[in-house]
C-alpha positions in Angstrom: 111.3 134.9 78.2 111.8 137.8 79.9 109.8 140.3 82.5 106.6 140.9 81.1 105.6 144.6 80.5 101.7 143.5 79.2 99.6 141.0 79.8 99.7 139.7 75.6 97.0 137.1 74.5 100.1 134.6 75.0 100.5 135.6 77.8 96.8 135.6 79.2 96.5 132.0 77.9 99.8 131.2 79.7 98.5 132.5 83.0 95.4 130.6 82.5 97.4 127.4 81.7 99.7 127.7 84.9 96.5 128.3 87.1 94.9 125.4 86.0 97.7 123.1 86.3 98.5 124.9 90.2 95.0 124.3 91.4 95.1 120.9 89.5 98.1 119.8 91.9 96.6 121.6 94.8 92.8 121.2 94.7 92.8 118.1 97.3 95.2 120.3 99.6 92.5 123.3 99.7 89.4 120.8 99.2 90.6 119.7 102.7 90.5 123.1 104.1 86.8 123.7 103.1 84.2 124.2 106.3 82.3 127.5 105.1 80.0 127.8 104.0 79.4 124.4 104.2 82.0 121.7 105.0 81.1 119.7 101.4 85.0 119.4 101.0 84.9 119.9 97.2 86.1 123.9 97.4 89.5 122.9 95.5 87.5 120.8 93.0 85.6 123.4 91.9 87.9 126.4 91.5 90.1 123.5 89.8 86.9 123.1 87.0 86.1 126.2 87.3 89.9 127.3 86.0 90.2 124.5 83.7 86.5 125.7 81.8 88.2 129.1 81.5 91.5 127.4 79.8 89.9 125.6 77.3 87.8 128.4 76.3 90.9 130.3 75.7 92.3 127.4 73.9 89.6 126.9 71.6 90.3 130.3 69.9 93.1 130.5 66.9 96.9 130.9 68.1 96.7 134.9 66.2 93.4 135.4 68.2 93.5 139.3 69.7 93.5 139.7 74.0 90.2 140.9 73.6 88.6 137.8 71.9 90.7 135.7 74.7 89.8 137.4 77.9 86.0 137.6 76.5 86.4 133.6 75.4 88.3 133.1 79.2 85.4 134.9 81.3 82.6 132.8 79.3 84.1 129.5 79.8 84.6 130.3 83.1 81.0 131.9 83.9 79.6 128.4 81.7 81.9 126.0 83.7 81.7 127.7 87.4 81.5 124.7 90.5 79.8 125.5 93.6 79.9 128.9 95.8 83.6 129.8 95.1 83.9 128.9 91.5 81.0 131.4 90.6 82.4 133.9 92.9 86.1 133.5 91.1 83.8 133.2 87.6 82.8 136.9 88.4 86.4 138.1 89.3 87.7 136.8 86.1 85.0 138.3 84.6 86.2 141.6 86.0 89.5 141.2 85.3 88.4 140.7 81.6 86.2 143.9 80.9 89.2 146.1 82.1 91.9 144.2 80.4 89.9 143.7 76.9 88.8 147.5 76.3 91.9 147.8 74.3 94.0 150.4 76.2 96.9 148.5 77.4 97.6 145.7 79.9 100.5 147.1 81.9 100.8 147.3 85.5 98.3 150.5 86.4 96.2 148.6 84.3 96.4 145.6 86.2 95.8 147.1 88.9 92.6 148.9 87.8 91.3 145.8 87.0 91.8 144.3 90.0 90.2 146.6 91.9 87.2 146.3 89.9 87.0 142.5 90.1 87.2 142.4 93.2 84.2 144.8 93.5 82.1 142.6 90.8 82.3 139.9 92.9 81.6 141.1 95.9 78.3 142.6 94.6 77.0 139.6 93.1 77.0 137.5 96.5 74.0 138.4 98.2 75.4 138.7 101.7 79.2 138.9 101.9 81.4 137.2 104.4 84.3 138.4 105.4 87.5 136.3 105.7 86.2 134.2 102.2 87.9 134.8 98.6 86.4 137.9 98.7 88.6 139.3 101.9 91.6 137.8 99.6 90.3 139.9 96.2 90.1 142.8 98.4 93.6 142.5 99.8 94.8 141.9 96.2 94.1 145.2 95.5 95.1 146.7 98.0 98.6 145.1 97.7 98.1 146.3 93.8 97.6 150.1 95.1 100.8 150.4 97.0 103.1 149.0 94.3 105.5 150.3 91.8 104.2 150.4 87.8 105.9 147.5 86.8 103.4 144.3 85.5 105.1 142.3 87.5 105.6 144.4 90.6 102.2 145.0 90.8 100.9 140.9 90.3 103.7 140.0 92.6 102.2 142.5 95.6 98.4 141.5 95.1 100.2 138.1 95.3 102.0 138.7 98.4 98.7 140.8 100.1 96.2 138.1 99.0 98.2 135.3 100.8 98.6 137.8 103.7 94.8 137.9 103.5 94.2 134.2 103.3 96.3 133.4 106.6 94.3 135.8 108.6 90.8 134.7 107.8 90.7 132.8 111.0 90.8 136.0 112.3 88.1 137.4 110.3 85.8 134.0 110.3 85.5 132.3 113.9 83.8 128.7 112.1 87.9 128.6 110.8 89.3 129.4 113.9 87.4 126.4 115.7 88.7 124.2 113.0 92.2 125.5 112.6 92.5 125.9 108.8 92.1 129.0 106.5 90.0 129.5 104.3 89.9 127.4 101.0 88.3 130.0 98.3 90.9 132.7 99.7 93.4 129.9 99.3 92.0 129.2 95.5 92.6 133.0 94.6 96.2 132.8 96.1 96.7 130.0 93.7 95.1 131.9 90.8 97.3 135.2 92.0 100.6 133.2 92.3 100.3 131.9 89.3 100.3 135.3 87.1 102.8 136.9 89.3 104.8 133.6 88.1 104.0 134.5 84.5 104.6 138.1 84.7 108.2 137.7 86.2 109.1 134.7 84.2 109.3 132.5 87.4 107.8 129.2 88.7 104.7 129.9 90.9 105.9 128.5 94.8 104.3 125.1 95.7 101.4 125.0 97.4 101.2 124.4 100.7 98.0 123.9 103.5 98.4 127.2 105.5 99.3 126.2 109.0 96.3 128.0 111.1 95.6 127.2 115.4 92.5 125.6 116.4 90.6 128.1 118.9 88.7 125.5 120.3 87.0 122.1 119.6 84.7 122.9 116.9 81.0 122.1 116.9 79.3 119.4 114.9 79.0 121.6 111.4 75.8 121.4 109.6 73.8 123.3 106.5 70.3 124.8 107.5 69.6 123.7 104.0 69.6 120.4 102.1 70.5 120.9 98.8 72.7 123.2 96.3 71.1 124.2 93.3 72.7 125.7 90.7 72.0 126.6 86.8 72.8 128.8 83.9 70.1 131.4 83.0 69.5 132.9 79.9 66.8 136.3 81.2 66.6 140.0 80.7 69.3 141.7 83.3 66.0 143.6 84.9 64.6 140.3 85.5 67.3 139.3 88.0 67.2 141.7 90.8 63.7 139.9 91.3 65.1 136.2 90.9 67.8 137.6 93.6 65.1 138.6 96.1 63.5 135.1 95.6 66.0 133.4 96.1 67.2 135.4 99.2 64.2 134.3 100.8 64.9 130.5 99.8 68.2 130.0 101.2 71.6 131.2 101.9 75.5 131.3 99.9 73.6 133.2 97.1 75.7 134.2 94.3 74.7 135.7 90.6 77.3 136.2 88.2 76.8 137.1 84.9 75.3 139.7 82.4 74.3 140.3 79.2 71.8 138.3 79.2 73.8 134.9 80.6 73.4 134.3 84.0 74.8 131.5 86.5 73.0 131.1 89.8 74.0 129.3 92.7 72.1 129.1 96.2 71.9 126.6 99.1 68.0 125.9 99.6 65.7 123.4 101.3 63.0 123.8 98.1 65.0 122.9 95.3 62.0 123.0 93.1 60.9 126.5 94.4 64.3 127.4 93.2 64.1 126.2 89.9 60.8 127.6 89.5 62.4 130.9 90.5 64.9 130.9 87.5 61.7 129.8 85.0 59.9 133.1 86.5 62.7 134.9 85.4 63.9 133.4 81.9 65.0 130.1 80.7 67.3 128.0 83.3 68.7 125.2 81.9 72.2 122.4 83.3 70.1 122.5 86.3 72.0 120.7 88.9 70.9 119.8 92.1 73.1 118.2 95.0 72.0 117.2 98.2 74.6 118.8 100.3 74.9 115.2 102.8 76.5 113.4 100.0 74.8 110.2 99.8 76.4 107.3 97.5 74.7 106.2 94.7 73.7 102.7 94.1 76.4 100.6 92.2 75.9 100.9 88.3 75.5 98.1 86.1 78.5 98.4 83.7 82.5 98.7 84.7 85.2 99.7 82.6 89.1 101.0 82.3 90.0 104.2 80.7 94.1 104.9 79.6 95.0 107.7 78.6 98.0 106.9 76.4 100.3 108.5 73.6 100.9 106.6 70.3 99.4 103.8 68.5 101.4 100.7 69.7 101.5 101.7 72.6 97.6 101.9 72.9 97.2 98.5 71.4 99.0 97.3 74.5 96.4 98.9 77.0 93.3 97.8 74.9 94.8 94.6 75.2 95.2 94.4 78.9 91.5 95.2 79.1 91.4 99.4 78.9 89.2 101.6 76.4 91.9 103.7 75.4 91.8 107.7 74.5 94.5 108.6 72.3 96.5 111.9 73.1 99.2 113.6 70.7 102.9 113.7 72.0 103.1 117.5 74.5 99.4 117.7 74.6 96.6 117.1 77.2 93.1 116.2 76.5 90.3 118.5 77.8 88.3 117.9 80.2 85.0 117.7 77.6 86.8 115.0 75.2 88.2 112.6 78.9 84.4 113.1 80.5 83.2 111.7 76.9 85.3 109.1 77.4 84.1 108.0 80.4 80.5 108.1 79.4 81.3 105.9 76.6 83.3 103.3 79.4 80.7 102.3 82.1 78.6 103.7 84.8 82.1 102.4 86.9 85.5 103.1 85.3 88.6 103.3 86.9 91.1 106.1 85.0 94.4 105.7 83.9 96.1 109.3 83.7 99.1 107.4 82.9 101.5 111.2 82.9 101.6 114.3 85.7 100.2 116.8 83.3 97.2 114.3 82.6 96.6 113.9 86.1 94.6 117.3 87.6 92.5 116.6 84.2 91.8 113.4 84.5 90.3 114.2 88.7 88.5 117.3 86.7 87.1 114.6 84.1 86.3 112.4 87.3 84.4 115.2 89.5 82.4 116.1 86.7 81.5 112.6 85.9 80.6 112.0 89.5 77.4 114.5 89.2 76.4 112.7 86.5 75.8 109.6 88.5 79.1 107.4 87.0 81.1 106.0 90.1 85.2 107.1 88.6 88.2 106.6 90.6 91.7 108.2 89.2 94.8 105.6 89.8 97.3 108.3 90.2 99.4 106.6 87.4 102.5 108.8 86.2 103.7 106.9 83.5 102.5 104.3 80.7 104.5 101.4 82.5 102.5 101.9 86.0 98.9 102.2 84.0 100.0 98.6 82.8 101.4 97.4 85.9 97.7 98.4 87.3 95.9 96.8 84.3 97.8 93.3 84.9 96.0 92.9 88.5 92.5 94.9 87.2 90.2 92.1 88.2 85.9 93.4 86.6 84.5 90.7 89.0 86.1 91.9 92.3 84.4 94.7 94.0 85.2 98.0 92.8 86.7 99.7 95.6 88.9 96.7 95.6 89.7 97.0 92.4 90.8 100.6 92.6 92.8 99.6 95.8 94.7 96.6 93.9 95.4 98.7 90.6 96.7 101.5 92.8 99.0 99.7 94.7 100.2 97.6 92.0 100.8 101.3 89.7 102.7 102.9 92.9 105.2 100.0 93.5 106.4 100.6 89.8 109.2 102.6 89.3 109.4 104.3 86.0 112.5 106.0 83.9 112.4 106.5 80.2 115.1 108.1 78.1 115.1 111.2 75.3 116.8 113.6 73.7 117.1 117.2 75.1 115.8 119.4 72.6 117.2 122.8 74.5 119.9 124.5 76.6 118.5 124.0 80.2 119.3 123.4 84.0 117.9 120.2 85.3 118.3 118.3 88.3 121.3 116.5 87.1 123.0 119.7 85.7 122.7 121.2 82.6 122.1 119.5 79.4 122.2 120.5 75.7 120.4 120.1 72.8 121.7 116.5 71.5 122.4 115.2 75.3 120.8 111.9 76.2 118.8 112.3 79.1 118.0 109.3 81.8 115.1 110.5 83.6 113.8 108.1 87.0 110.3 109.1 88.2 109.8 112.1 85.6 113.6 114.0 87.0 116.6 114.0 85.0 119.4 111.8 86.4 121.6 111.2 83.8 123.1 113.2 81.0 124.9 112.0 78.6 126.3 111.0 75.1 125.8 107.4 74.3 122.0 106.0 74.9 123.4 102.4 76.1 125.8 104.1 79.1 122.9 106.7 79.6 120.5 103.4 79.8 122.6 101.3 81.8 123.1 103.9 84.5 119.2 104.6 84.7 118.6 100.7 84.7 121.5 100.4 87.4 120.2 103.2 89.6 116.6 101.7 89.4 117.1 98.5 90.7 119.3 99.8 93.5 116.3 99.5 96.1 115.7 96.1 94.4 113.0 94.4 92.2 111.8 91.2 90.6 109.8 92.3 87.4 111.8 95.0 84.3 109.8 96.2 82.0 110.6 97.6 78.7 108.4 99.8 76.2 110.5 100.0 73.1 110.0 103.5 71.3 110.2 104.8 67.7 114.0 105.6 67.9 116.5 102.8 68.6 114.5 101.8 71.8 114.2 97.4 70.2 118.0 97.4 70.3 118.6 99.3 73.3 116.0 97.2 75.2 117.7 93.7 74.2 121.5 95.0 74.8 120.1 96.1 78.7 118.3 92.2 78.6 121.3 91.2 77.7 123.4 93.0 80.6 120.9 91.6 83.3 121.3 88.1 82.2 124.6 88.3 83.5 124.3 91.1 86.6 120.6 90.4 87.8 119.4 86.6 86.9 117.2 86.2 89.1 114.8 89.4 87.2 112.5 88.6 85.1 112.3 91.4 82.1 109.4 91.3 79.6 110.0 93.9 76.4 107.1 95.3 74.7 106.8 97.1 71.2 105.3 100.8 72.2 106.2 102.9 69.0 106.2 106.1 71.1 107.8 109.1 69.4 110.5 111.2 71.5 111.3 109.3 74.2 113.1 105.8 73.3 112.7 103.7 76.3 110.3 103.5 78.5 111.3 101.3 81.8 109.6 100.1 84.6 110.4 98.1 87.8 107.8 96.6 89.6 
């Protein structure tokens, strides 16, 4: 890959796919950030669902699909799939983003930075009373930083980059409720997530990690609160001249209004002390329908009847061995990640309590996504952050259904994060990783999901991985055999502990898994 010079339909979907997975690994960093316009801490969550609803619309669409038919299929899944105040608002940029960029004239950089000026305008006109120093102050600055670059694509993503982030550290200064409580604002955060991540894809770079913008507190802040009890928000299908009506309603109801849409297909969101005046608002004006209502103290639901364990796992064998540790198991091809739809399914079909095994990083942000929407269906779902197949069994040996649940959770979590986890594969490319650069053909020892060993021979490449592993100690090896030589690498390591660690107990299991031979762990 090289610079980009347009924004391509593989490129769009690229962009979308990098955003999601950003605000995936960030969304608890900016949830934590969230006190306007009500401190609900979910801010992150929902630009995270709101992103991911986007990506999968995009994805559904044939691999020869036109940019037209992707940034239309983006800015639906994203106006269907908004969360809360900030995901409608960022539903409405990306809608904006998409009526430029789709007209058929070109995707370049003054292009991109037409459109972003005129995103940034749709979305400030559907929020009823803007605020500045919110993701709108950000959008702003993103053009602005647009304007004063060169021509280039990425010249001009990597400036509204640079201006929105500018933007986002100075909302304190714009917004006094985040100067009492020292942080920035999260939906201006959000967008600098969103922003980083095509300037990444235009250059052909890694977007930077996120970080929590450091920000002063002013002063002790004041006991925050919400006027109004509940958030209410729906998708409306109603004649465009019917809304400016529903608008004034609503004004009158609450506050955070925000109506993004057109065409017919509208989503509304409003904070409100009548949630059924609300809702009777939207039936005045056309047919409202996935109503959802949230009272915005989050109380805790009574304890459902049923509990389960949900694995996400990769191959067949390797799936028997969760389903028989306990875990329903949803079955995911080798390089690909299931959608947030097909893992919320799952968890329907597990309990009204089910603890999640991601059981890889890229499986992870969906799996919270999958959890978050399950949650406001009334299913209690906790995510064990486990990173590998080898710590989603370590967790499933201590699961315990007739301990409390919270308990549970705590016990499977600690048991998944005191295993460390290598594997070994086969490079398939020329690249630079962590332990230099590797060819296709080189064996590759990877310890907690980075490359430390290349080599030639799978038994040297194994040893040293096993070797560097037990370093800090252990008492329990684990082996998960895969599809390519792992049953004879597996006993020949056996083997070498016998005679170097006695005292370790190793257990081998048959996991089948294609592409990666061995999978170790050491608890």
């Amino acid at each position: 890959m090289a610079r980009l010079e347009i924004l391509d339909a593989a490129a769009v979907r690229r962009w979308c796919d990098v955003a999601a997975r950003e605000l995936g690994r960030s969304h608890r960093a900016i949830d934590t950030l969230n006190v306007f316009p009500v401190p609900d801490g979910d801010t992150g969550t929902n630009l995270h669902l709101t992103m991911r609803a986007a990506l999968e619309a995009a994805e559904e669409l044939p691999a020869e699909a036109a940019p037209a038919e992707v940034w239309a299929a983006l800015a639906k899944g994203a106006l269907l799939g908004a969360r809360g105040n900030s995901g409608v608002m960022m539903s409405q940029w990306l809608r904006g983003l998409a009526d430029i960029l789709s007209d058929g004239r070109g995707s370049d950089g003054p292009r991109l930075r037409e459109a972003l000026a005129y995103a940034g305008a749709l979305a400030r006109a559907a929020v009823a009373h803007p605020v500045e120093g919110t993701l709108l102050s950000a959008a702003d600055a993103a053009r602005d930083g647009a304007a004063s670059a060169g021509d280039g694509l990425a010249e001009v993503a990597a400036a509204a980059a640079v201006a929105a982030r500018a933007a986002r550290d100075a909302s304190p200064e714009r917004l006094a409720v985040l100067a009492d409580n020292g942080v920035v604002d999260a939906g201006a955060a959000g967008l600098c997530v969103v922003l980083d991540a095509l300037a990444a894809v235009a250059s052909d770079t890694y977007p930077e990690p996120f970080s929590v913008p450091a920000a002063p507190r002013r002063h002790a802040p004041p006991p925050i609160s919400s006027p109004f009890q509940y958030e209410v928000m729906y998708l409306l299908d109603a004649d465009d001249a019917a809304v400016q009506a529903l608008r004034d309603t609503l004004d009158h109801l609450g506050d955070s209004l925000v109506v993004v849409g057109g065409a017919g297909l509208w989503n509304v969101h409003v904070h409100v002390s009548d949630a059924g005046a609300a809702i009777e608002a939207g039936l005045a004006a056309g047919r409202p329908y996935r109503i959802r209502v949230t009272h915005l103290d989050t109380a805790v639901p009574a304890d459902p009847p049923s509990r389960g364990v949900l694995a996400v796992v990769v191959g067949e064998a390797l799936g028997s061995l969760h389903a028989e540790a306990g875990a329903r198991v949803l079955r995911r091809a080798p390089g690909t990640v299931p959608s947030v739809t097909a893992l919320l399914e799952a968890v329907r079909e597990t309990g009204g309590e089910v603890v999640l095994l991601p059981n890889d990083d890229a499986v992870l942000p969906v799996a919270e996504a999958a959890a978050e929407r399950a949650r406001e269906e009334g299913i209690r779902v906790s995510v064990v952050p486990a990173r590998a197949s080898v710590q989603g069994l370590a967790a499933l040996a201590v699961h315990d259904p007739l301990r409390r649940f919270d308990d549970d959770v705590v016990a499977m979590t600690s048991a998944a994060g005191a295993t460390r986890f290598g594997e070994l594969t086969v490079a398939v490319e020329r690249a630079m990783t962590s332990a230099g650069l590797c060819e296709p053909g080189d064996v590759l020892g990877m310890i907690e999901g980075d490359v430390s060993v290349i080599g030639a021979d799978p038994h040297r490449v194994a040893a040293a991985v096993l070797d560097a592993m037990l370093a800090a100690g252990g008492e329990l090896v684990t082996f998960v055999t895969g599809a390519d030589g792992g049953a004879e690498l597996a006993e020949a390591l056996c083997a070498r502990m016998a005679e170097r660690a006695p005292g370790v107990e190793t257990v081998v299991y048959p996991g089948g898994q294609p592409h990666h031979a061995l999978l170790i762990g050491v608890e």
